[in-house]
C-alpha positions as CSV (number, residue, x, y, z in Angstrom):
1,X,-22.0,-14.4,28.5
2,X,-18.4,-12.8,29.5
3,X,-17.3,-13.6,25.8
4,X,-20.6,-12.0,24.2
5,X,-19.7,-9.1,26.4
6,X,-16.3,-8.9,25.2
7,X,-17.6,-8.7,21.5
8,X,-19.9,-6.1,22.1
9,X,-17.1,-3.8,23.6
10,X,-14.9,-4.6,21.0
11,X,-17.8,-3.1,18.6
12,X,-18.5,0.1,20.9
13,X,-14.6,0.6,20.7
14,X,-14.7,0.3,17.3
15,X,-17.8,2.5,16.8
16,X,-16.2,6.0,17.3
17,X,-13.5,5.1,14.9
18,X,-16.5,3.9,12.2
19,X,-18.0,7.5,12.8
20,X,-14.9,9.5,12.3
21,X,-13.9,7.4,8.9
22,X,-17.3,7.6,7.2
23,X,-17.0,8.7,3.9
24,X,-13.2,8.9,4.2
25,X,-10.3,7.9,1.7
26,X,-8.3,5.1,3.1
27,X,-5.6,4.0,0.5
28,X,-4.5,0.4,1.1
29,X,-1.1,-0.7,-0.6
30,X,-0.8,-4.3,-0.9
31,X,2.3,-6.0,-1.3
32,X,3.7,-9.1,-3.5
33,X,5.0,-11.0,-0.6
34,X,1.4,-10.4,1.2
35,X,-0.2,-11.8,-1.8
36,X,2.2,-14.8,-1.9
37,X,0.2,-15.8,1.6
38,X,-3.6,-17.0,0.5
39,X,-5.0,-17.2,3.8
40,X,-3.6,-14.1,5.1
41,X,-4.4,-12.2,1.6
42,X,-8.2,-13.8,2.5
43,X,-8.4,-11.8,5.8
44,X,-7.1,-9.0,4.2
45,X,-10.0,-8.7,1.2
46,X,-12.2,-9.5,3.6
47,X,-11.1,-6.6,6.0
48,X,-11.6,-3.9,3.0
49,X,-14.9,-5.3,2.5
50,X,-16.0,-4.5,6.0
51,X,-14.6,-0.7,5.6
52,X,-16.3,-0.4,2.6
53,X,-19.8,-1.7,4.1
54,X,-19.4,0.6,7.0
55,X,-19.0,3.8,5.1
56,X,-15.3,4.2,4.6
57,X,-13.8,4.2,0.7
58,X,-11.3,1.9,0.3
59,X,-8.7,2.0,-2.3
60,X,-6.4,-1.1,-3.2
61,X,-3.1,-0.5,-5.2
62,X,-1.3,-3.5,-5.6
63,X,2.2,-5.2,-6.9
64,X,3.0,-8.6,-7.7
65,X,6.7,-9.1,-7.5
66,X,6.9,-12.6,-6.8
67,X,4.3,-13.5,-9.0
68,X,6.2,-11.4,-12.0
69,X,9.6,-12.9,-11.3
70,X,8.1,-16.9,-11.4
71,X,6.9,-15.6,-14.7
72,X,9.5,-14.5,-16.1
73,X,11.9,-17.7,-15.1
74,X,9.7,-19.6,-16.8
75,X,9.9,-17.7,-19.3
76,X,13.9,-17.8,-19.1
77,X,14.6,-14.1,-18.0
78,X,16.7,-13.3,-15.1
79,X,15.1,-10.2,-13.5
80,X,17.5,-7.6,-12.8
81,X,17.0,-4.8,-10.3
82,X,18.9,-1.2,-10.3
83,X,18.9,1.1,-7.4
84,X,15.6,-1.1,-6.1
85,X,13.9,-1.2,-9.4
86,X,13.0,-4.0,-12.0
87,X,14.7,-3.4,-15.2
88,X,11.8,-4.0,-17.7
89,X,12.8,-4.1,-21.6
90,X,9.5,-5.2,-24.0
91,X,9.5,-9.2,-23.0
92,X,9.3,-8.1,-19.6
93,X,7.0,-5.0,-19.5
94,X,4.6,-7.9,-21.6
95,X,4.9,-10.5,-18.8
96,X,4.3,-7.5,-16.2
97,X,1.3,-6.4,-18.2
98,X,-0.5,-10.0,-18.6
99,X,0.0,-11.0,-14.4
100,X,0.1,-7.9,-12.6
101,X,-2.6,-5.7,-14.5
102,X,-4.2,-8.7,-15.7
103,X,-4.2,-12.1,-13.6
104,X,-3.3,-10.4,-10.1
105,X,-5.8,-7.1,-10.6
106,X,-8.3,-9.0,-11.9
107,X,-8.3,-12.2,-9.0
108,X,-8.4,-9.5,-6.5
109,X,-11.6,-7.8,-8.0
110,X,-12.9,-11.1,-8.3
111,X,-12.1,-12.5,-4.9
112,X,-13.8,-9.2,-3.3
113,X,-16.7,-10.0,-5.3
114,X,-16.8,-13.1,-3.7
115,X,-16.4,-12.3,-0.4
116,X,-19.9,-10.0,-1.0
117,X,-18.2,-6.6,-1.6
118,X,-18.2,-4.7,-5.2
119,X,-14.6,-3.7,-6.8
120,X,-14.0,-2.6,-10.4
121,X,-10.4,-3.8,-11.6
122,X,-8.8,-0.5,-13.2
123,X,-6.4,-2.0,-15.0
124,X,-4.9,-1.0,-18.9
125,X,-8.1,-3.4,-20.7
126,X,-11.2,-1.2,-18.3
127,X,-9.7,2.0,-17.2
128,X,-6.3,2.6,-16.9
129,X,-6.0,5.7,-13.8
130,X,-2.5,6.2,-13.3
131,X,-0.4,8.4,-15.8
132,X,3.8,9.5,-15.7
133,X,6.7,9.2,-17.9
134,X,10.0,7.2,-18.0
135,X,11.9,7.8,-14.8
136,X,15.4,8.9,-15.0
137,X,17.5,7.9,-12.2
138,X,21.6,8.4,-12.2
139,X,24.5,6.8,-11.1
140,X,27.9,7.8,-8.5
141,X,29.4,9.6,-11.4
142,X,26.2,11.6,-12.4
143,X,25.1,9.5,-15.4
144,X,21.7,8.1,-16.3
145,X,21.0,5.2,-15.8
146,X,18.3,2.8,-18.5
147,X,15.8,1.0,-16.5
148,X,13.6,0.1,-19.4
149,X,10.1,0.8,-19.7
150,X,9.9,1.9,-15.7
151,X,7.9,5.0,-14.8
152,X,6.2,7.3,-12.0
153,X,3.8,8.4,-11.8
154,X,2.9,12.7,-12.2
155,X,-1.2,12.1,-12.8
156,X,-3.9,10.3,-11.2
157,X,-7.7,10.2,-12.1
158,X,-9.0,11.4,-9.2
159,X,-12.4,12.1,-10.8
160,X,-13.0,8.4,-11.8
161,X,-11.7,7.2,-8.4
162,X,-13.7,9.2,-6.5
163,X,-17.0,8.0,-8.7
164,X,-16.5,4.5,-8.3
165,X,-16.2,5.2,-4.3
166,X,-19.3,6.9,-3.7
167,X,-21.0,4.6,-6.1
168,X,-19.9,2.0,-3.5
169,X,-17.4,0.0,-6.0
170,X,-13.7,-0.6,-3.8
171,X,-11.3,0.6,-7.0
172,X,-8.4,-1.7,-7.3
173,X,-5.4,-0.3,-9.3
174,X,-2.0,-2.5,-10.4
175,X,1.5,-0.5,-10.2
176,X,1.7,0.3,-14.1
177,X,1.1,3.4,-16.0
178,X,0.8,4.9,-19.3
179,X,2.9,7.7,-20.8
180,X,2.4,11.1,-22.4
181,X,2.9,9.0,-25.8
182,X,0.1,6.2,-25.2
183,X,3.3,3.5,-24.0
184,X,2.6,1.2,-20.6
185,X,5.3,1.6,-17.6
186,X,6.0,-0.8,-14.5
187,X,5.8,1.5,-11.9
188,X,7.0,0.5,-8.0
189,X,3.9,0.2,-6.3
190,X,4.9,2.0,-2.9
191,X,5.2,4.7,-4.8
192,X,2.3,4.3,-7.4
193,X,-0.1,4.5,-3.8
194,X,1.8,7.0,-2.6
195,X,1.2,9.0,-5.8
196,X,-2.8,7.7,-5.8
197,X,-3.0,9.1,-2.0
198,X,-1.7,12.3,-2.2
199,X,-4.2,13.0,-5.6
200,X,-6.9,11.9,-3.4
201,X,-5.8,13.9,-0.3
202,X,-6.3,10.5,1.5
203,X,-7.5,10.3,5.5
204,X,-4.8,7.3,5.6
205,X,-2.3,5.5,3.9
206,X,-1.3,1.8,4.9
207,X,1.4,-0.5,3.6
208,X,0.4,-4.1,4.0
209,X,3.4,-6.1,3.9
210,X,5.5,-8.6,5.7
211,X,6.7,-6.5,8.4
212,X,5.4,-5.4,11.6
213,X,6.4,-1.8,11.4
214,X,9.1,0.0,12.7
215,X,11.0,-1.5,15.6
216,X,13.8,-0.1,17.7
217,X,15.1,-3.9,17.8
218,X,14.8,-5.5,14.2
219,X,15.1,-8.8,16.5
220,X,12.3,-7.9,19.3
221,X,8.2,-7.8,17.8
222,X,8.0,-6.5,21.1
223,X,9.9,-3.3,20.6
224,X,7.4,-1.8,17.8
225,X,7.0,1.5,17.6
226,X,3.0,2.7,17.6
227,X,3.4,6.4,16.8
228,X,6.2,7.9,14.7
229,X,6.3,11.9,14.4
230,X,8.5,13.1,11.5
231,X,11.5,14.5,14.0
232,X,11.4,10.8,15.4
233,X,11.3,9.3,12.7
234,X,14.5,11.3,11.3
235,X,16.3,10.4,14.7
236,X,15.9,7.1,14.4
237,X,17.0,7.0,10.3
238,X,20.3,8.6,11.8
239,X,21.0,6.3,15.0
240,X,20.6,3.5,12.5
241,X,17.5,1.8,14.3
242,X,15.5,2.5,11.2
243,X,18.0,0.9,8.4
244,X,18.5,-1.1,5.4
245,X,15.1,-1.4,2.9
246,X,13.2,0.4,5.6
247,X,14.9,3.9,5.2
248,X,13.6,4.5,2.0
249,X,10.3,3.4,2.9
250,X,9.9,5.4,5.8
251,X,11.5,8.3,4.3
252,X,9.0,8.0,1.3
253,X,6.3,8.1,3.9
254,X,7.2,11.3,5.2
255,X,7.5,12.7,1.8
256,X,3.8,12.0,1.6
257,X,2.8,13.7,5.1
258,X,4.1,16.5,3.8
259,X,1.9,17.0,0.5
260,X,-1.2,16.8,2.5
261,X,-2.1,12.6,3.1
262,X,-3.3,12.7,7.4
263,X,-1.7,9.4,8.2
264,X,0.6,6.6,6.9
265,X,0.3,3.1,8.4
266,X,3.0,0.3,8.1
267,X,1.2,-2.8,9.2
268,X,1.9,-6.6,9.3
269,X,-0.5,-8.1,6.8
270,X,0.2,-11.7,7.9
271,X,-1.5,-11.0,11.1
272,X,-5.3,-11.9,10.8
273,X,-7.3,-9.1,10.2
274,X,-4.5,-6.4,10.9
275,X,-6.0,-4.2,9.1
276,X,-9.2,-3.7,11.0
277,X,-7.3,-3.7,14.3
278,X,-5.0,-1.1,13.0
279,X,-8.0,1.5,11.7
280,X,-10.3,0.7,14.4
281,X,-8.9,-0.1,17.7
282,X,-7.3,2.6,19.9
283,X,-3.9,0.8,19.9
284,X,-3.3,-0.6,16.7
285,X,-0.9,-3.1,15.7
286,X,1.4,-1.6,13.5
287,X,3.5,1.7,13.2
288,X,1.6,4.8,12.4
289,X,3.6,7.7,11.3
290,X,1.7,11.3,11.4
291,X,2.7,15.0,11.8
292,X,2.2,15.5,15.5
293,X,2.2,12.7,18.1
294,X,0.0,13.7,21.1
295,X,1.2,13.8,24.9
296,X,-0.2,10.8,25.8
297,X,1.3,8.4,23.0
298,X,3.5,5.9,23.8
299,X,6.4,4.5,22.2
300,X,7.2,1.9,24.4
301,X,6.7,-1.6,24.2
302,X,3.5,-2.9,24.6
């Protein structure tokens, strides 16, 4: 009887948070190392499949990093990454194209299928949303710097994204991109759902990945910080508690508070059913970085 109680409070906790969500834009970024994990990947699916079933609109964008990098081995190119980014000349943009868009987009519209929920795979052979051009990035002296076919991304369907949610389809979007002239980019896919949140002035972004969040002891789960403002956030950057692959992450985040998106989430994906605990439970499990931190949020270690 105690543990049927303890359910049932678990769902009135979870109630108000169900209320407040309805109908809202909750962009989910999925990362390659996350998807390298099966049974965590499972819990995952089946987590957007409840948000979608209890009125919230789910949006997947996804990499595949791993996945891309087997492929190309075997197919006897060395991937090469510049300032964080996969250089991606024609063989590799191809590879990119067939198990990214193709194999990984379309097992994850299948797999949500599966698991009783409705997804359309938007991916360059349905509907392709994402649109940018060539990114130019430079080097110490100034120069630019050839990445290949590797974009960002400046437009976003919102129209076609927004139809599919209220038609009760979970949209799920790979990290590529076509160009003003009809070519296909890689694009990195923190900041393709970065791009896809801001056009649809998202309620939440959250990065499922292979980290907890941000901790004030890289070595100590327990020391995770819950809530982030953007001033703390910044103070932590500069005493070098937020460091190494993490800065640009975080500072990417904030980038994306600013144009409008209510929340950004950086959540353990590994951890069953992080997602749901993060969204709707008054705690969370992750780091959740947002304009204003009220009073009575806590920092400390739980």
């Amino acid at each position: 009887m105690q543990e049927a109680i303890a359910k049932a409070d678990t769902l009135i906790e979870a109630l108000g948070w169900i209320r407040r969500f309805r109908d809202k834009v909750t962009v989910i970024k999925l990362g390659g190392s996350l998807m390298e994990k099966p049974d965590s990947l499972l819990h995952v699916l089946v987590d957007i499949v409840f948000m979608e079933t209890v009125g919230m609109r789910p949006v997947v964008v996804h990499g595949g990093g791993a996945a891309i990098s087997r492929a190309m081995d075997a197919a006897g190119i060395k991937p090469q990454f510049i300032q964080g980014r996969r250089y991606t000349d024609q063989r590799s943009l191809e590879i990119v194209e067939r198990v990214l868009a193709g194999e990984i987009n379309e097992s994850l519209s299948q797999r949500i299928e599966e698991l009783g929920g409705r997804a359309m795979a938007l991916n360059f052979r349905s509907t392709c949303v994402l649109y940018g051009h060539r990114m130019q990035l430079t080097d110490d002296q100034g120069q630019p710097i050839d990445l290949g076919h590797v974009g960002e991304v400046t437009r976003v369907d919102r129209s076609l994204i927004e139809k599919l949610g209220q038609a009760g389809l979970i949209p799920v979007i790979p990290s590529m991109c076509w160009d003003e002239e009809g070519h296909k980019l890689n694009v990195n896919a923190d900041t393709a759902a970065m791009a896809v949140a801001e056009a649809l002035g998202a309620e939440k972004l959250v990065f499922l990945s292979d980290v907890p969040g941000v901790l004030r002891d890289k070595d100590d789960p327990r020391s995770l910080v819950h809530t982030l403002s953007p001033g703390e956030a910044r103070r932590l950057i500069q005493q070098g508690v937020v460091g190494g692959g993490m800065i640009p992450k975080v500072e990417a985040c904030l980038a994306t508070l600013e144009r409008g998106v209510k929340k950004i989430h950086i959540v353990d994906g590994r951890v069953r059913h992080s997602l749901l605990l993060e969204i709707y439970t008054t705690s969370g499990v992750g780091t959740e970085i947002v304009q204003s931190v009220p009073a009575e949020a806590s920092n400390q270690p739980a």
